[in-house]
C-alpha positions as CSV (number, residue, x, y, z in Angstrom):
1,X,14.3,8.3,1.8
2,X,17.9,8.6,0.2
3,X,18.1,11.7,1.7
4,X,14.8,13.9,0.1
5,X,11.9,14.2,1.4
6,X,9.2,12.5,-1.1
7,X,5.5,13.6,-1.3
8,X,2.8,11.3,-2.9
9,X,-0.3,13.3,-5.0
10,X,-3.3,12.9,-6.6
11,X,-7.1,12.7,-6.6
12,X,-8.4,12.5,-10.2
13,X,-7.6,9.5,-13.2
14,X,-4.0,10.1,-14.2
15,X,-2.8,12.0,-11.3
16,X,-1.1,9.7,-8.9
17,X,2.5,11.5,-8.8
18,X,5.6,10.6,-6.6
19,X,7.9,13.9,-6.2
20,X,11.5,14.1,-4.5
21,X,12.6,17.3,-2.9
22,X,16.6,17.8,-2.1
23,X,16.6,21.1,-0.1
24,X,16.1,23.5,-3.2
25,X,14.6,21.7,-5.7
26,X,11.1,20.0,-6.3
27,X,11.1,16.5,-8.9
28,X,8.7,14.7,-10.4
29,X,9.9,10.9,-9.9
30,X,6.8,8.5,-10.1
31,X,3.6,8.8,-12.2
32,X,3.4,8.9,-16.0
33,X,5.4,6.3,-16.9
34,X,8.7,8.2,-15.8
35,X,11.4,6.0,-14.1
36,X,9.3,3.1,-15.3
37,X,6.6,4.1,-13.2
38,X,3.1,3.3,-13.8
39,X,1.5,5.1,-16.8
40,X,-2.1,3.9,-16.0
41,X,-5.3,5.2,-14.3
42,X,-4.4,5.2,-10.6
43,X,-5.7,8.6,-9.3
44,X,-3.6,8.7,-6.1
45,X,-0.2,7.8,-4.0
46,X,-1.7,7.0,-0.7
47,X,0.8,6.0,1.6
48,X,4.6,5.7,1.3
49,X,7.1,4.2,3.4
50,X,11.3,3.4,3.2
51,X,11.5,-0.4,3.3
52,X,15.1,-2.7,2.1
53,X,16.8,0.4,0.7
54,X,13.4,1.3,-1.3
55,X,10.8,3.5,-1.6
56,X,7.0,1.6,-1.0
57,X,4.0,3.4,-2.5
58,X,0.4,2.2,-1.8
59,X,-1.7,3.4,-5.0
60,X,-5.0,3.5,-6.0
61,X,-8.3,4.5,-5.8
62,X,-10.5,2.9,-8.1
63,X,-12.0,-0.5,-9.2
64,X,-9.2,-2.5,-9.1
65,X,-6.4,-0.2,-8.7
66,X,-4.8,-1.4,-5.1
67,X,-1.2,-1.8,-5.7
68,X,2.2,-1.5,-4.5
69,X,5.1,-0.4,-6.5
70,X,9.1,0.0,-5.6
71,X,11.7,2.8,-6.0
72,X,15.1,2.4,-6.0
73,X,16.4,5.6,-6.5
74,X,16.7,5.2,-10.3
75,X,13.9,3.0,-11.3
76,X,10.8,2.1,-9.8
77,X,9.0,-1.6,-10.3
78,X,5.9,-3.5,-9.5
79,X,6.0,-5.6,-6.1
80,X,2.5,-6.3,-5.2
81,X,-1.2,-6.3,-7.1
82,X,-2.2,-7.8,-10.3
83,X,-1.4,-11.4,-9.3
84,X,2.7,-10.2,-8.9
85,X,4.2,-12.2,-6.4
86,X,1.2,-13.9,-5.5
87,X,-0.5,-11.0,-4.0
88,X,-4.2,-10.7,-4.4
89,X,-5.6,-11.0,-7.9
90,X,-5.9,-8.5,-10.4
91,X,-9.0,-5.9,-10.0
92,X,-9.8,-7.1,-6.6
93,X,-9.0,-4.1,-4.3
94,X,-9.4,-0.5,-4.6
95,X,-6.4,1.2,-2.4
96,X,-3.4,0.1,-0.6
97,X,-4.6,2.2,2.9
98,X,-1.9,1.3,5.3
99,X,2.1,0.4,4.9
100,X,4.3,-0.8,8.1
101,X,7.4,-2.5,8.9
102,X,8.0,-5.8,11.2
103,X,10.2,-8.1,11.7
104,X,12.1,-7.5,8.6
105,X,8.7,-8.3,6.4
106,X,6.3,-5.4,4.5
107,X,2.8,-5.6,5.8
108,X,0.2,-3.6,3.8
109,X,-3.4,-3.0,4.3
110,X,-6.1,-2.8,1.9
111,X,-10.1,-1.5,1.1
112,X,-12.5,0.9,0.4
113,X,-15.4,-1.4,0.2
114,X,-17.2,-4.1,2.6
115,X,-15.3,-7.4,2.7
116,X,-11.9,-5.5,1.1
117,X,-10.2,-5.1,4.8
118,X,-7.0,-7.3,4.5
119,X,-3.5,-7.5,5.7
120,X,-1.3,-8.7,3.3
121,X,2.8,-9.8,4.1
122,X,5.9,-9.4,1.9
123,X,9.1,-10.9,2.9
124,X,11.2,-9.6,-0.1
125,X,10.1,-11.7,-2.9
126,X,6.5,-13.3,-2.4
127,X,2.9,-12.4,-1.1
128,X,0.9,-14.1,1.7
129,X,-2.3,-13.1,3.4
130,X,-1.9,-12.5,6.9
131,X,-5.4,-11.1,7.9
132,X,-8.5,-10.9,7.3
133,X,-11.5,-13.8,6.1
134,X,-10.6,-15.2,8.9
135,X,-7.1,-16.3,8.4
136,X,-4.5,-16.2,11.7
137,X,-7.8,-15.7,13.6
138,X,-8.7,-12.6,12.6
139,X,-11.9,-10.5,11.6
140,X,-14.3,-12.7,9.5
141,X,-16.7,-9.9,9.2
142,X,-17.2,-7.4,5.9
143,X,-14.4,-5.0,7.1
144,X,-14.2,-2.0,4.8
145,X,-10.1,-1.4,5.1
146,X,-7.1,-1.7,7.4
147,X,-6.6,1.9,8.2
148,X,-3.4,1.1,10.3
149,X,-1.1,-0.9,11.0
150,X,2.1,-0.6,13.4
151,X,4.4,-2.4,15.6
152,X,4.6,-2.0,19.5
153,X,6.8,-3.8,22.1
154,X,7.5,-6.6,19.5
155,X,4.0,-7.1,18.4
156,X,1.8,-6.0,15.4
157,X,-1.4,-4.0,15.9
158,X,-3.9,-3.6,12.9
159,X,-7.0,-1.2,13.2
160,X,-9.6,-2.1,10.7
161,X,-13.0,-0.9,10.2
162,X,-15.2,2.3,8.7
163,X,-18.9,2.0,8.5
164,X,-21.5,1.9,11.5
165,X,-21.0,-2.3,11.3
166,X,-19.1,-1.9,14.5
167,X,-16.5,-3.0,12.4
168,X,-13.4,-0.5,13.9
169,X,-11.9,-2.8,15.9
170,X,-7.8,-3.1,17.4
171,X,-6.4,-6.7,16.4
């Protein structure tokens, strides 16, 4: 992104960190409340991705801690989590586990527990769930997370599942 190559940490409370690197020099960017970053609990940056001219980070971990936060370069902000948006409600999901791109909109997945495996959509301004429960058609059954998600030949492929369930299934 912008240039630098950006590496996402962490694996204990307080350690979820976004650095840049330019060629020569490592920065801390994200984490600890710098460039109005979270300053919270979230033990890890999870997945990252380049999407509008930003920077997307999946975060989380714990109870709770799925969300989704913006970089601009300067500043970063809050896009998805805690009710922002309308994206799933606050303390519902652990970790953001995939990030992709189509057709201009953000699609992220979510889980680490049975029933968490969703696929939310942003289009820039506002949340909608576009997977899981049931909803487009999709899995109804107690699907731990969406572990990816990507687009090929002009459609968009999810693969969900993690526990002997028979729950890892392509949609």
């Amino acid at each position: 992104y912008d240039g630098k190559v950006y590496a996402g940490l962490g694996s204990s409370t307080y350690d979820a960190e976004v650095w840049s690197y330019n060629g020569g020099t490592w920065t801390k960017v994200g984490g600890d409340g710098i460039n109005n970053s979270w300053n919270t609990i979230y033990e890890e940056v999870f997945v990252m991705r380049s999407y509008n001219g930003s920077l997307v980070v999946g975060l989380g971990s714990g109870t709770g801690d799925a969300s989704v936060w913006q970089y601009d370069g300067a500043n970063w902000s809050k896009i998805g989590g805690d009710d922002v948006a309308g994206s799933w409600t606050s303390g519902t999901y652990e970790r953001i586990r995939s990030i992709s791109i189509y057709n201009g909109e953000l699609y992220v997945g979510t889980g680490d527990s049975a029933g968490d495996g969703e696929l939310w959509k942003y289009n820039g301004s506002n949340w909608s769930k576009s997977g899981g429960t049931g909803v487009n058609n999709g899995w109804t059954s107690a699907v731990e997370y969406v572990s990816t998600i990507i687009d090929y030949k002009g459609k968009l492929y999810v693969g969900t599942g993690y526990s002997g369930n028979a729950d890892a299934v392509v949609w």
